[in-house]
C-alpha positions as a Markdown table, in Angstrom:
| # | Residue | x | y | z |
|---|---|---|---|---|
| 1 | Unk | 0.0 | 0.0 | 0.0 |
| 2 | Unk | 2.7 | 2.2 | 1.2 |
| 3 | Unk | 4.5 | 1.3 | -2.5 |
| 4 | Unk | 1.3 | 2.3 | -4.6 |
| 5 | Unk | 1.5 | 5.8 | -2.6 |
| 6 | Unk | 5.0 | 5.9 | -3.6 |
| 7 | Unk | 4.6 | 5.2 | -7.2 |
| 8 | Unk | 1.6 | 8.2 | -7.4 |
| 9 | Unk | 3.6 | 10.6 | -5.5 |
| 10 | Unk | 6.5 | 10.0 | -7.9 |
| 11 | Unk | 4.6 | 10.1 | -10.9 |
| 12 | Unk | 3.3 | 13.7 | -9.8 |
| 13 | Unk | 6.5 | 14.9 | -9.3 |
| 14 | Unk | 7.5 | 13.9 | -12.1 |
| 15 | Unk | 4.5 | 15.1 | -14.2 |
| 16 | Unk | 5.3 | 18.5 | -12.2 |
| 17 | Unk | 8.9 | 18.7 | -13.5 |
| 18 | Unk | 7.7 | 18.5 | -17.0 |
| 19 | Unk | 5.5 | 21.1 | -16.4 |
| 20 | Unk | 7.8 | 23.1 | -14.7 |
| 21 | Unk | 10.6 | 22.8 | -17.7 |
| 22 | Unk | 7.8 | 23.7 | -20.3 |
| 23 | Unk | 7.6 | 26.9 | -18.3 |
| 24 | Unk | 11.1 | 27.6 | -18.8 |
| 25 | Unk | 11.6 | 26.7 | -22.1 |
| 26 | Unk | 8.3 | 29.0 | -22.5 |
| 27 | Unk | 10.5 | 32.2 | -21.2 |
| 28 | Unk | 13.0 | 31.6 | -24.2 |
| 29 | Unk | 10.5 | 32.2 | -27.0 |
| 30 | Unk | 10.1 | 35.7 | -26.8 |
| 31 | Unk | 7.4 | 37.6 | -27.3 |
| 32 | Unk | 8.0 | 41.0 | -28.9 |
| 33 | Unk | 9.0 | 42.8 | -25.4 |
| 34 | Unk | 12.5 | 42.6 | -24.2 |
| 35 | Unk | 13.0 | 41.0 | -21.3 |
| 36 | Unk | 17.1 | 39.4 | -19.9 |
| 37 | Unk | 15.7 | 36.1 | -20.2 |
| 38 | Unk | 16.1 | 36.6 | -23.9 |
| 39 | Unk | 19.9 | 36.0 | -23.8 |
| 40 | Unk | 19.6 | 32.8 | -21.6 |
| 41 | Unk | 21.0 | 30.3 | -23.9 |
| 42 | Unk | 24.0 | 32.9 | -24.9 |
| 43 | Unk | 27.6 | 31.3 | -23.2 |
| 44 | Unk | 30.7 | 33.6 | -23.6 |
| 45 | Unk | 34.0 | 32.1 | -23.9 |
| 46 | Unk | 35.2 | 33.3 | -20.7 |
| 47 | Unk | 39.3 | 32.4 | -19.8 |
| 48 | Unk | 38.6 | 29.1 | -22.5 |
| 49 | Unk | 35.2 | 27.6 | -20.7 |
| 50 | Unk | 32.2 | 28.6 | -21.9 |
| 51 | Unk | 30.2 | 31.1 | -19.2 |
| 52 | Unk | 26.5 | 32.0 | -19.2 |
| 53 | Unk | 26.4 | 35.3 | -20.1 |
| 54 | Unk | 24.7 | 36.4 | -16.9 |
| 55 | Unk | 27.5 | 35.5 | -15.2 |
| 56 | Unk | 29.9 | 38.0 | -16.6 |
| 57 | Unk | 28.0 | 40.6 | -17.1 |
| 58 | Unk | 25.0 | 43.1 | -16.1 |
| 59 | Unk | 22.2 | 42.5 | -18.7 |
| 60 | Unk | 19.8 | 45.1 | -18.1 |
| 61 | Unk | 16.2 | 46.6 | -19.8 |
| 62 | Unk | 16.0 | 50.1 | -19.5 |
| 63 | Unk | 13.0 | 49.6 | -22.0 |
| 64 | Unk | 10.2 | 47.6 | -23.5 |
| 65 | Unk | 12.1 | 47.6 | -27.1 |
| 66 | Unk | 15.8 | 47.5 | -25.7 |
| 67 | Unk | 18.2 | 45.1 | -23.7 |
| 68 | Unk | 22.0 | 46.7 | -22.5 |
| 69 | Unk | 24.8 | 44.4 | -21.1 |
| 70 | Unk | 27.6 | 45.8 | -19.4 |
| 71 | Unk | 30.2 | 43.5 | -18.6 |
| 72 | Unk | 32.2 | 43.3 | -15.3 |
| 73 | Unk | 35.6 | 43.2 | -17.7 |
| 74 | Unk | 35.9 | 46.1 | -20.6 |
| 75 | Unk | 37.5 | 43.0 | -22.0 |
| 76 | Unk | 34.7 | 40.6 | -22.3 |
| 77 | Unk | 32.5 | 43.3 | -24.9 |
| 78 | Unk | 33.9 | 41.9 | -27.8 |
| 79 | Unk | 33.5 | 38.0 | -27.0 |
| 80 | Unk | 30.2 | 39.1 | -25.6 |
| 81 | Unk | 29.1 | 40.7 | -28.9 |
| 82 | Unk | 30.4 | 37.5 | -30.8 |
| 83 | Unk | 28.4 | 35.1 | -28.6 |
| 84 | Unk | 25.0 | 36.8 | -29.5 |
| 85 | Unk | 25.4 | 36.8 | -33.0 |
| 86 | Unk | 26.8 | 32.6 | -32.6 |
| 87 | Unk | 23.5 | 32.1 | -30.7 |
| 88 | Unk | 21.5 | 33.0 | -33.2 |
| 89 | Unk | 18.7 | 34.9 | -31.8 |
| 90 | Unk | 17.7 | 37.5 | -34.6 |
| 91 | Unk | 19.6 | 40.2 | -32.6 |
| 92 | Unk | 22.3 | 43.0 | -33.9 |
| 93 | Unk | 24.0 | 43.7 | -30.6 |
| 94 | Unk | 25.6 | 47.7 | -30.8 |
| 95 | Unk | 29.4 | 48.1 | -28.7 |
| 96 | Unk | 29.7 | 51.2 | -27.8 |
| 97 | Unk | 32.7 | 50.8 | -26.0 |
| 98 | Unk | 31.4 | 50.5 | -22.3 |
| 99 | Unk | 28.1 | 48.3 | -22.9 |
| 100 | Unk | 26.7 | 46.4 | -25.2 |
| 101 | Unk | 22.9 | 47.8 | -26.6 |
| 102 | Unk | 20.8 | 44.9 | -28.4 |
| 103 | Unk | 17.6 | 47.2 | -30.2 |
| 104 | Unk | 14.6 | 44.2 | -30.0 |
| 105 | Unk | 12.8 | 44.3 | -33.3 |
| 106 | Unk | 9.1 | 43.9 | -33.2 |
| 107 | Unk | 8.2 | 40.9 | -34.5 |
| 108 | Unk | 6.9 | 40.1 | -37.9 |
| 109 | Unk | 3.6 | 38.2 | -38.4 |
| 110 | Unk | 5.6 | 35.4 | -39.9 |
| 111 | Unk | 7.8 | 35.3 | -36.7 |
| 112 | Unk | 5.2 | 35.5 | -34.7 |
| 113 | Unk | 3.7 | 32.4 | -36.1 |
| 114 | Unk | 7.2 | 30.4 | -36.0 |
| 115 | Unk | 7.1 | 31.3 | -32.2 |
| 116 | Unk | 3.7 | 29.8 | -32.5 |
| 117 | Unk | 4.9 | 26.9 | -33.5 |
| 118 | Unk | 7.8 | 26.5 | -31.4 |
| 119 | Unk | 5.9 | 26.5 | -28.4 |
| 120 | Unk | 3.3 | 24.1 | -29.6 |
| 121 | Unk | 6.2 | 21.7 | -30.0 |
| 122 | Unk | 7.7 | 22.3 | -26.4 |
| 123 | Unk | 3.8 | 21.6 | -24.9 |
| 124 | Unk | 4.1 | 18.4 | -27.2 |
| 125 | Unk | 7.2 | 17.8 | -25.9 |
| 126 | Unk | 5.5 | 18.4 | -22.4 |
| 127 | Unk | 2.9 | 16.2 | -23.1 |
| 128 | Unk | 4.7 | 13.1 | -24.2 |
| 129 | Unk | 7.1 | 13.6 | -20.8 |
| 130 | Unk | 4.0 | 13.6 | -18.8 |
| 131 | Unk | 2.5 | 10.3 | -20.9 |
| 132 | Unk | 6.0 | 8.6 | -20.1 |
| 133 | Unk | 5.4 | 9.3 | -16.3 |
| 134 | Unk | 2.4 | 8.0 | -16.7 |
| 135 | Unk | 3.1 | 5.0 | -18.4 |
| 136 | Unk | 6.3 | 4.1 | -15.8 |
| 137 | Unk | 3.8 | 4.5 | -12.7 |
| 138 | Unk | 1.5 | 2.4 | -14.5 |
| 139 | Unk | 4.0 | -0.4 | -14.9 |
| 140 | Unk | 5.8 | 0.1 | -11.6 |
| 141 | Unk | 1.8 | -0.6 | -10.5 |
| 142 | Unk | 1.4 | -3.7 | -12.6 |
| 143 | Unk | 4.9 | -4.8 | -10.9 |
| 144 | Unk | 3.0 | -4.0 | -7.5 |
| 145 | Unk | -0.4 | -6.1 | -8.5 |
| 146 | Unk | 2.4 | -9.1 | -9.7 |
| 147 | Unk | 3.8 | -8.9 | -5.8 |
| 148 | Unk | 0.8 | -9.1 | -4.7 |
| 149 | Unk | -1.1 | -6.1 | -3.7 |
| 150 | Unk | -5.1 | -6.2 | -4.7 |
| 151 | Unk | -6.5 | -5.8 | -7.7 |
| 152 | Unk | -8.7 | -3.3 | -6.5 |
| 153 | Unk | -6.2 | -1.1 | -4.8 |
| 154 | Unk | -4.5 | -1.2 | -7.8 |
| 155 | Unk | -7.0 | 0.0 | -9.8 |
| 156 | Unk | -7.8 | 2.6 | -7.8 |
| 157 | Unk | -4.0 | 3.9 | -8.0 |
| 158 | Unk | -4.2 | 3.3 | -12.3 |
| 159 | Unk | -7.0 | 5.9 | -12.6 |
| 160 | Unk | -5.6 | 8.5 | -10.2 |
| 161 | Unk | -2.6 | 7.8 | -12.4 |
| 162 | Unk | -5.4 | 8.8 | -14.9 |
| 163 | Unk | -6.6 | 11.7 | -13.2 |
| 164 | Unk | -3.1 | 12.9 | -12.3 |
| 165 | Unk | -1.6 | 13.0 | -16.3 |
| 166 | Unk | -5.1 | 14.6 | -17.1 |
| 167 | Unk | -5.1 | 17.1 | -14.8 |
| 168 | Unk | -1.5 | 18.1 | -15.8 |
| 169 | Unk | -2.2 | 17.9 | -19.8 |
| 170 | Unk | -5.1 | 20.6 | -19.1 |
| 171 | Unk | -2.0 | 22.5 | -17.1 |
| 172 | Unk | 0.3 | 22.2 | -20.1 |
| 173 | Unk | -2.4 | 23.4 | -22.6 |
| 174 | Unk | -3.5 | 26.8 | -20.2 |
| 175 | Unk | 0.2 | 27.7 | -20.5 |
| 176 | Unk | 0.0 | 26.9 | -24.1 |
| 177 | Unk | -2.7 | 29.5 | -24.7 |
| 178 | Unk | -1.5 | 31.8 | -22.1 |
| 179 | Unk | 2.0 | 31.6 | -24.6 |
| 180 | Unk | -0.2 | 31.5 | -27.5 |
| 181 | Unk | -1.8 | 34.7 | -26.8 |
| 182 | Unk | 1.0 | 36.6 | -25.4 |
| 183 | Unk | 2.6 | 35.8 | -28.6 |
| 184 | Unk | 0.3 | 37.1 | -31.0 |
| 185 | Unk | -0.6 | 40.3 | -29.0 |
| 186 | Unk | 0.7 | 43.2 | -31.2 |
């Protein structure tokens, strides 16, 4: 008995995580304002290991259209300013010798749409995490009912298993049209 509560309360957690990733992967699509989380997956070559850029510098919005980084090391604007055009996020950072300004464009309808799309494929992605946990608990229960445990205490711990990845797949589609409409917004 004390198992089958196990299982559940590890299945949730788990469900959770995925849920909880979906909303961080969720604050890298952008969505026309500027905001520091932006520059997240930029690393700077730092002394030869590569550095989140957060880590070596100030990164700043002074505005709704505009992001400004200003390094602890004079030294570091140049890598810095290489590092955002490797990553590859649509951005043409400005050095003007003491910080770094990165204008954010508004975005285009076709962008807008690509973002769209990108964050229909992280609730997907979401989803199928929360369908694995699912299907783990399920067979860690079948392992349970094989041990013997009672068919019917079983069951009952398969559809809260049920209720559980439900409950969380309506979670991961709020956030998904939360994102959606935060996205389209002009």
């Amino acid at each position: 008995m004390e198992e089958i509560d196990f299982i559940i309360d590890e299945a949730k957690e788990a469900m959770n995580g995925s849920v909880a990733h979906l909303e961080k992967s969720f604050l890298n699509i952008r969505a026309g304002k500027a905001s520091p989380q932006m520059l997240g997956s930029v690393f700077v070559d730092y002394y030869g290991s590569q550095t989140p850029l957060s880590q070596i510098a100030n990164v700043n919005v002074p505005d709704a259209r505009t992001i400004t980084i200003q390094p602890y090391e004079k030294s570091m604007l140049q890598p810095i300013e290489k590092a955002i055009m490797i990553a590859n996020l649509g951005f043409n950072p400005m050095n003007n010798g003491d910080l770094i300004i990165i204008s954010v464009p508004p975005l285009t309808e076709e962008r807008r749409r690509d973002l769209v799309k990108q964050a229909k494929h992280e609730a997907e992605e979401a989803k199928i995490g929360i369908r694995n946990h699912r299907k783990d608990a399920n067979t860690d229960i079948k392992k349970q009912e094989k041990e013997g445990v009672s068919e019917d205490v079983c069951k009952v711990a398969e559809e809260t298993i049920q209720k559980l990845t439900d409950s969380f797949i309506k979670k991961v589609e709020e956030h998904l049209v939360q994102k959606e409409a935060e996205i389209m917004k002009v």
